[in-house]
N, C-alpha and C positions, 0 to 999 in steps of 0.2 A: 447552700452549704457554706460553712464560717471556714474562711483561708484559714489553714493551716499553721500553727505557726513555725518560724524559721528555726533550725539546729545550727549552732556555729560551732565551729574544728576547729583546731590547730595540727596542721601538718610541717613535719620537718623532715628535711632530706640530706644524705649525706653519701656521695659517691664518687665514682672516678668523672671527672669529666669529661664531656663530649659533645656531639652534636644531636638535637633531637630532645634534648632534655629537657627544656620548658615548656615544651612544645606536647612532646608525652606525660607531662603530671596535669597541666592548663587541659590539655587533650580529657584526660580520664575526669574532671572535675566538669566540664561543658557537659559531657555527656552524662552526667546524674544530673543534672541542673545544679550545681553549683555555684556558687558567687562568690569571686573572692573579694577579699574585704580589705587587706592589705600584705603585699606579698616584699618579700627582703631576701637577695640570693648574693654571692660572693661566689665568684672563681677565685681560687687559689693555683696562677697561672704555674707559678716554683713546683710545685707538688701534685700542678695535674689533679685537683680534688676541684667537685659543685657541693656548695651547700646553700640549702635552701629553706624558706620558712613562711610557710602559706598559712592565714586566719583565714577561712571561708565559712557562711553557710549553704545548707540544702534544705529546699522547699522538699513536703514530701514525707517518703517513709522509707526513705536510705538513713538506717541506723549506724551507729557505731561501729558496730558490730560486722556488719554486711562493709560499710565501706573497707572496714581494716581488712576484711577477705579477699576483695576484689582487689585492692592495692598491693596486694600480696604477692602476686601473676606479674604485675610492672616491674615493681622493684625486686625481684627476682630477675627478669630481663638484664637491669641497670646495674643491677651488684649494688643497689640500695643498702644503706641500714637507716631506718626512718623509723616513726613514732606518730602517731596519729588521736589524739585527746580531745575531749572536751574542752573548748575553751573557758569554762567557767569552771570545770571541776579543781578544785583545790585540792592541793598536794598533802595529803595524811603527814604533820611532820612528828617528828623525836629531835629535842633539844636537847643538847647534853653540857654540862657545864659544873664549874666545881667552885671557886668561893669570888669572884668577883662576879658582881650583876649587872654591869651597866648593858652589855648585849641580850643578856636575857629578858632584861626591864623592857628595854626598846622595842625587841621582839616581838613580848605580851600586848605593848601599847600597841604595834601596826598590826597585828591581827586580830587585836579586840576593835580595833574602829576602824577596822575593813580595810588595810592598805595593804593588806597581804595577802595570794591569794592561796594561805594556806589555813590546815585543819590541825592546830597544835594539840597533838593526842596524848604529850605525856612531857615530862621533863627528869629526867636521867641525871643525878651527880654524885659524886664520891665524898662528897660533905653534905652534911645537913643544912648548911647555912640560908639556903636560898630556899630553903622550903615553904618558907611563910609566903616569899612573895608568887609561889607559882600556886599555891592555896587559893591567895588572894585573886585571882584570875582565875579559879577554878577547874584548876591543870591539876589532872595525878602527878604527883612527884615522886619516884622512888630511887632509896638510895641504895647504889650501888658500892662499897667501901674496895678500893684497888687496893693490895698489897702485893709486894713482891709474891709470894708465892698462893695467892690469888687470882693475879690477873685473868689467866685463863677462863677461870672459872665467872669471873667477874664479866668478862665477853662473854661467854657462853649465854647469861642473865641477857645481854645486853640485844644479842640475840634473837632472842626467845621474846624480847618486848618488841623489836621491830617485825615478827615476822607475825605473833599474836594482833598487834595493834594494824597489820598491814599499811606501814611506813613504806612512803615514797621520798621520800628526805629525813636525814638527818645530819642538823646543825651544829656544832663544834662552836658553841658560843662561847669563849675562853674556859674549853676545857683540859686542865693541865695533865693530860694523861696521851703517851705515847699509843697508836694503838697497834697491835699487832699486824705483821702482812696479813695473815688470815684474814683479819676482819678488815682491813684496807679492800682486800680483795672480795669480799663478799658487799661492800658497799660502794663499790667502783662506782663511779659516774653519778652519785645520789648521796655525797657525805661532802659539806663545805668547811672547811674552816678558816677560821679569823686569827690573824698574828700582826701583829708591829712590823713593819719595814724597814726596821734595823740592822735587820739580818741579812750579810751572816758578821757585821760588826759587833754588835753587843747581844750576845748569846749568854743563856742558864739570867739566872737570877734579877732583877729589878734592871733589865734594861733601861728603861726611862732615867733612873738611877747614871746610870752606868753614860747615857745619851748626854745628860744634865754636865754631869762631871768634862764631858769632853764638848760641850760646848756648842751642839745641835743647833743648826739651824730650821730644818725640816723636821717635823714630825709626821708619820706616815703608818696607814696599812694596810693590808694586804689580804684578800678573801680568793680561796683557791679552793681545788675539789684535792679530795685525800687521798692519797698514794701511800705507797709502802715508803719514798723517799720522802723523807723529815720537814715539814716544809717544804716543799718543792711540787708539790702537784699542779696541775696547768691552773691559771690566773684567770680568774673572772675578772675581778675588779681592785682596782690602788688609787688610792688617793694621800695626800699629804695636805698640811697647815703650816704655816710660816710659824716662826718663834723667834727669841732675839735674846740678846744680853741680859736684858729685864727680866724673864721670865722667872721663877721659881721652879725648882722639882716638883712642888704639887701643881702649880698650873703647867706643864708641861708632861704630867701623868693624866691631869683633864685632857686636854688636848689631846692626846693619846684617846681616850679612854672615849672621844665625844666622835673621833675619826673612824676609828675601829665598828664604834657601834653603824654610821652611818655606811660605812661599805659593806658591810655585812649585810646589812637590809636592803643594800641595791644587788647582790648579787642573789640572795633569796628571791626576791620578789623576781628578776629576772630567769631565773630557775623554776621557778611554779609559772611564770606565762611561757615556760617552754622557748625560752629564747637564747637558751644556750647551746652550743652543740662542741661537742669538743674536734680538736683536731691535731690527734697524735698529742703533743706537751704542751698542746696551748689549747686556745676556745676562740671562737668564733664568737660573739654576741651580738644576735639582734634587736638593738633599744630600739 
């Protein structure tokens, strides 16, 4: 009879700490025959929190399905709240974005030649402008137009496309539209977005601008999960680029525009391997 082939997980765990704790997840994984494959944990000694983050497979016909049952009984014990996925399954995403493309561009690129591991199902903007290129990738695009006394209505749409399309993310790839608490709160934990690191120095209008004029030397920014508070949701990833006296306004909106795109796609991709976990205002991330 032909061996079976292996299933591999991704388990994450997030609880109060204690004793018995590695010992009870390692425990329940020995006993299906499990193997794990590479395991990442953090005590947060201040806070009295374990978080943990186990890739394992199972030999066998311990399914998804059945393991998430059975684990169900433990982390109830533990005061768990944990997540249990397919390591290979790709995260359903919704892109949303309104007239600058260089995060959208980038986007398309790493999930068309596999550097991402998600399932880009649509792209969402309040402009037409990007619709050629998310065509051209073979993305539905549909435009959603915000006005003042729209908005509502405009989330309601927006909505209705993530719950049809069954989105597990949606990305905020320089989308310039505030969004309400409601809908903050209906995409808690599963909405990222991308901003400048300016803030809260050069606010509203052409930062880079505004950055130029006072004589920057850091260029920076900043990919975080969406909250009701304006910018401020807990921090995946920041990065910055030197600049100097030489530079230009338009090389210094490059720069910008070349930083943004690349943290944005570290913290996506870190998001679909399930290697985030939040904690209270901040996040934990296991590279």
């Amino acid at each position: 009879m032909p061996d079976q082939p292996a299933s591999t997980y991704v388990l994450t765990v997030d609880c109060p700490d204690g004793p018995g704790l590695i010992h009870a997840v390692s425990g329940f994984l020995y006993e299906r025959s499990g193997n794990i494959l590479e395991l990442q944990q953090y005590e947060n000694h201040r806070e009295g929190r374990f978080f943990q983050r186990i890739e394992f497979e199972v030999l066998g016909d311990a399914t998804l399905e059945r393991l998430r049952a059975e684990f169900g009984a433990l982390a109830l014990r533990y005061g768990m709240h944990w997540q249990m996925r397919a390591a290979d399954a790709p995260y359903r995403t919704l892109i949303l974005v309104s007239k600058d493309g260089h995060c959208l561009n980038d986007l398309l690129f790493r999930w068309r030649n596999g550097a991402l591991q998600i399932d880009v199902a649509a792209v969402v903007s309040n402009h037409r402008d990007l619709e050629p290129l998310a065509t051209s990738y073979g993305v539905p695009f549909h435009h959603v137009p915000v006005a003042a006394g729209t908005k509502a209505d405009a989330e309601g749409r927006l909505l209705e496309i993530v719950e049809r399309e069954r989105i597990d993310l949606v990305v905020l790839a320089r989308y310039m539209q505030i969004l309400s608490d409601g809908l903050c709160e209906a995409l808690a934990g599963r909405a990222i977005n991308i901003h400048h690191s300016f803030l809260p120095s050069f606010k509203g209008a052409k930062p880079y601008h505004q950055a130029f004029d006072r004589g920057v030397k850091l260029v920076g920014a900043t990919a975080h999960y969406v909250t009701g508070d304006l910018d401020e949701g807990p921090i995946i990833e920041q990065d910055v680029v030197r600049v100097d006296h030489r530079a230009s306004v338009e090389e210094i909106v490059a720069a910008g525009r070349d930083v943004e795109a690349q943290v944005l796609a570290r913290a996506v991709r870190w998001h679909a391997q399930t290697r985030i976990l939040l904690n209270g205002h901040k996040t934990v991330v296991f590279r």
